[in-house]
N, C-alpha and C positions, 0 to 999 in steps of 0.2 A: 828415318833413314831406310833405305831400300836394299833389301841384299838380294839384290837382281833375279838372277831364272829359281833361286833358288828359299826366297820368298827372303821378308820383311826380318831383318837383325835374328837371323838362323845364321850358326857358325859351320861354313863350309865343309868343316871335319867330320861335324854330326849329322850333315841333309843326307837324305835318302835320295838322292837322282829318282828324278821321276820319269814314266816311261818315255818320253818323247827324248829323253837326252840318253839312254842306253846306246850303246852300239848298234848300229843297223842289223847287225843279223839279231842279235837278241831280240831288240824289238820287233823284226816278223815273225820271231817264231812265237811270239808271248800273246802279239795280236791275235795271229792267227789261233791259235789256243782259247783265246776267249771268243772267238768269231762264230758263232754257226755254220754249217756246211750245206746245211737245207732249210727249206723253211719250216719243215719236220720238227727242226730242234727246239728246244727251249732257250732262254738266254747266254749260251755258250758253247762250245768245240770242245776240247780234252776237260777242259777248269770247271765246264757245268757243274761237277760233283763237287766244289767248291762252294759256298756260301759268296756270295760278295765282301763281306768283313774280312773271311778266311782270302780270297784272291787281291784284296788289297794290302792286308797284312803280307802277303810273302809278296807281293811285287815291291812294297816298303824296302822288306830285308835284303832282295836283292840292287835295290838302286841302292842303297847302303852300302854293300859292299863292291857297288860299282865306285861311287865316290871314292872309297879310300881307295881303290886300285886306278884312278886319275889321278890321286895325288901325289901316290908313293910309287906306282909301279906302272906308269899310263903307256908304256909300248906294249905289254901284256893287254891290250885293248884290243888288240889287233887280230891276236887269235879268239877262236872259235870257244865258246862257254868251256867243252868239256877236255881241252887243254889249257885253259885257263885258267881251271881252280887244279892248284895243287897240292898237295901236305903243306908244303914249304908255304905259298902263302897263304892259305887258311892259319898256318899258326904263327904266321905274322900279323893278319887280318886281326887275330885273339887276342897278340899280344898290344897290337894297335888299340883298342877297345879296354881293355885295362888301361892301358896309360892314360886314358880320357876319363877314368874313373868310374867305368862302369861295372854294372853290380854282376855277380856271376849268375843270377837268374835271368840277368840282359843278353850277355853272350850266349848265354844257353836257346836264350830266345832267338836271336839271329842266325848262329848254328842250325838250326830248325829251321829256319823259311829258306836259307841257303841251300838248304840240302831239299826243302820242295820245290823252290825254283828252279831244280837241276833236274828235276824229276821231268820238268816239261821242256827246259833250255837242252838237257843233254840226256836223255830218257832212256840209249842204246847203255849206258856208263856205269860204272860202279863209282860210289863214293865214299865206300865204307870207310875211309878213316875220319869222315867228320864226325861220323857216331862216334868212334874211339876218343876225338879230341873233345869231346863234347860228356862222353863216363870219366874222364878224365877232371875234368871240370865238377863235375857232378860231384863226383867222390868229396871236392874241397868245399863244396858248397855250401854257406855259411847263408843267411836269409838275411837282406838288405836291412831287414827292421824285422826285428820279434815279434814275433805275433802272440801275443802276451794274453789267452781269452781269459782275463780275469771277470767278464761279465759274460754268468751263464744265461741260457735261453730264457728258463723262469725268471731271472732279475727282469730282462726286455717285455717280458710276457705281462708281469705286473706292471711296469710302466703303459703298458700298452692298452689293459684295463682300467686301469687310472684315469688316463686321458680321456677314453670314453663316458667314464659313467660321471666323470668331472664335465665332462660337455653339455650334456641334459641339465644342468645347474645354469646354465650360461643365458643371460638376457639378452644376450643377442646371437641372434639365427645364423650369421653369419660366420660368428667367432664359435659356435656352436658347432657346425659343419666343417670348418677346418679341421678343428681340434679331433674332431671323432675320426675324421678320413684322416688326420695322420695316426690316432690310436689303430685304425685298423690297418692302415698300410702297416707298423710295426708288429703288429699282433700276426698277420699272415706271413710275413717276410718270415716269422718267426718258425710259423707251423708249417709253410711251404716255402724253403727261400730260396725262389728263383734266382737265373742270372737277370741283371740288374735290365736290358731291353725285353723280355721277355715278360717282367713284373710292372715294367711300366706301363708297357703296352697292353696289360690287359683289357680284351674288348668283351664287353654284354655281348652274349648269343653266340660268339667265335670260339676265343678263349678260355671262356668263363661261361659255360652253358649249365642250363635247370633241365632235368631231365629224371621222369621216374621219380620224381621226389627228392632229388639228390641235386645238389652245384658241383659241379665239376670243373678243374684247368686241365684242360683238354690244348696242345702242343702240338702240331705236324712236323715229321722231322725237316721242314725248310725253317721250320722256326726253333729248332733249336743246334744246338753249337755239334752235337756227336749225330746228328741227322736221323734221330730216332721218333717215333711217335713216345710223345709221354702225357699220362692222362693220371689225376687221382683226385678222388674225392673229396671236398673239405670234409673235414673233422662237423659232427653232428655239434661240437660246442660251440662252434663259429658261425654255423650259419643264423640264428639269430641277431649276432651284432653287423654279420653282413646284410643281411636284408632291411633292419634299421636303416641303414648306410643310403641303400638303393629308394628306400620307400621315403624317408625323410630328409637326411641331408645331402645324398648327390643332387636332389632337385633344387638345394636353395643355392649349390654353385653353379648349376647348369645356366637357374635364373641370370645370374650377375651378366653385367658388359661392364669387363673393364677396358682397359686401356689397351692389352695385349690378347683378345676376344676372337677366337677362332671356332670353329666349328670342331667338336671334341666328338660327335658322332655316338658313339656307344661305347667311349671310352670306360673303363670303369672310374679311375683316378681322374679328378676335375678339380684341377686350379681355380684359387677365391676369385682368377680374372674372367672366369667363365669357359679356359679354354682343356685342353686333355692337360696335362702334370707332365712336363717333359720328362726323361731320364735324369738330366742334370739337377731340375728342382728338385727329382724325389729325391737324389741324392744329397744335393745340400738339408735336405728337411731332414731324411733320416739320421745323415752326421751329427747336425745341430741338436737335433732334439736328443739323443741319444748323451750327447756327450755333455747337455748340460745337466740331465736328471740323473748320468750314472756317473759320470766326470770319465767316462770314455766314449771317445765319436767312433760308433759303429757302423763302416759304410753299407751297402747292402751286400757287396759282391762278400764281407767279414759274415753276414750271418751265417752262409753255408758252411766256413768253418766253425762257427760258433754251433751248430748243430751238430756237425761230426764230434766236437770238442765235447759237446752234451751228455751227448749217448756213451764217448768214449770214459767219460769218467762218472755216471750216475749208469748206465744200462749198459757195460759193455758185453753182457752173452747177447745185444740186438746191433756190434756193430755192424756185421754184415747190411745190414739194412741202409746205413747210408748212403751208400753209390747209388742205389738205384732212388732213393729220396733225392739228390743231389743231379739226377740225370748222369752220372756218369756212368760209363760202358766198362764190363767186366768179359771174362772168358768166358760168364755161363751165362751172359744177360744179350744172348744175338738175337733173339728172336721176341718180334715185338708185344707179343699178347704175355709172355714172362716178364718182360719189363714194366710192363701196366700192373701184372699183377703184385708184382714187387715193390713199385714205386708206393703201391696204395697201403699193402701190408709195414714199408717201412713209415709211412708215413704217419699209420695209426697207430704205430711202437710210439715213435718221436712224443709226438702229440698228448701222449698218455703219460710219457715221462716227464713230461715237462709240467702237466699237470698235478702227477704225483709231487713235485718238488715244491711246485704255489703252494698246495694242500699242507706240506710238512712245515716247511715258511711261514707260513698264517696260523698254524695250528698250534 
């Protein structure tokens, strides 16, 4: 069944209007925003400083709230963006959005790309009451589903040694090299966990460079989400099982041709079909695996709280250390050689705690 401009059995209520069906003035000015002005520029006009994730998500939130103002309010179409959003229907917009059942981290989410799509649609404007309806919201904010970290960093940490040193037991090279490259993808996720395209996509020499005797994930800020450069060291106890990894079994996946066979390049993460480890497999791998040895599936984007979670209840005079392990931006973290040196200091806190905790566990 085909649910026309607005793709395949999607409920009208809940499609995001895509840019081609906005009102004509919205869409020149959105284009023009993402358009370059010289051939000077890089790939964008005002939105350059945007990621493409980030300008896709807020073009999302506003054809979102274009929809619901076609179905409930469609002569307000007529005017111009920054007479067009007002109190009055922003918090009919909210109350629209509840009734559909959505979670108040969703509205909060939309609120947000609303109020960046006005930054470029009506830029001269104030729109301070969607912040107000938005601490509003906030204040009640109850979290969709609990985030329950009843599995700390060290339970993951031993499964994750497990599976490696269980691997070198393994009569087949094949069943051998999965097993160890998912023991290490859980083993790093652990000590450094990235967001989840940033950990998949790690590449040999880019990413992940050998330098002075040391591996580094090494980050430019186009690759990461707060536009920062961020660089830390692996921990001296990992890189052993890493270079196993690289010396022994990424080459028996490289070898394979299977079925779904692509050129993986210098991927570090290599699927048993010979090709790079999509995002989405690592993610099924890490949920499955996680949740059948701990009887909870820990996705990747779960480990970064599962680290804050760590520190906050085994080490918390180091939890300052998190944000900057985590890549997030602080008031004292603007400048990019303190963030590097941060990241790596929190990250050899992390790493030492979680250690101490196998050591007490086993002990």
């Amino acid at each position: 069944m085909s649910g026309g401009k607005y793709g395949p059995k999607k409920c009208p209520e809940r499609a995001c209007a895509p840019v081609e069906l906005w009102p004509d003035g919205d869409r020149a000015i959105w284009m023009a925003a993402i358009t370059p002005t010289s051939i000077l520029e890089e790939a964008g006009g005002e939105l350059n400083h945007l990621a493409p994730i980030s300008q896709t998500k807020t073009a999302k939130g506003w054809g979102r709230f274009i929809t619901y103002l076609r179905i409930h309010d469609a002569d307000c179409l007529q005017l111009p963006p920054n007479e067009r959003v007002t109190l009055r229907r922003v918090r009919a917009y909210v109350r629209h959005l509840q009734g559909l059942g959505n979670s108040s981290a969703t509205i909060l989410c939309r609120l947000q790309e609303l109020s960046d799509a006005l930054k470029i649609l009506a830029p001269d404007d104030s729109f301070a009451f969607i912040n107000r309806i938005a601490s509003q919201i906030r204040a009640n904010h109850r979290p969709a589903r609990e985030k329950h970290n009843r599995v700390m960093a060290d339970e993951v940490a031993s499964l994750a040694y497990k599976r490696m040193e269980e691997a070198e037991a393994s009569d087949s090279a094949i069943d051998a090299a999965v097993q160890y490259r998912d023991g290490l993808i859980l083993l790093l996720l652990v000590n450094l966990p990235l967001r989840r395209k940033n950990f998949a996509e790690l590449t040999i020499g880019e990413s992940l460079v050998h330098r002075q005797g040391q591996w580094f994930i090494s980050l430019t800020p186009a690759q990461t989400k707060t536009h920062a450069h961020f660089e830390a060291a692996l921990h001296p106890g990992l890189v052993s099982w890493l270079e196993t990894y690289l010396a022994q079994h990424r080459p028996v996946l490289l070898a394979r041709d299977g079925r779904w066979k692509n050129d993986p390049g210098e991927r570090l993460w290599i699927s048993k079909h010979g090709s790079a480890l999509t995002q989405m497999a690592l993610y099924d791998r890490v949920t499955r695996l996680t949740g059948e040895a701990l009887g909870v599936s820990i996705s990747p984007h779960r480990f970064r709280d599962m680290a804050a979670s760590t520190i906050a209840s085994h080490a918390p005079e180091y939890i300052h250390a998190a944000a900057p392990l985590l890549g997030h931006t602080t008031l004292r973290t603007t400048e990019k050689y303190y963030r590097q040196a941060r990241a790596q200091e929190g990250q050899k806190r992390y790493v030492s705690t979680v250690e101490k905790l196998r050591e007490k566990a086993n002990g």
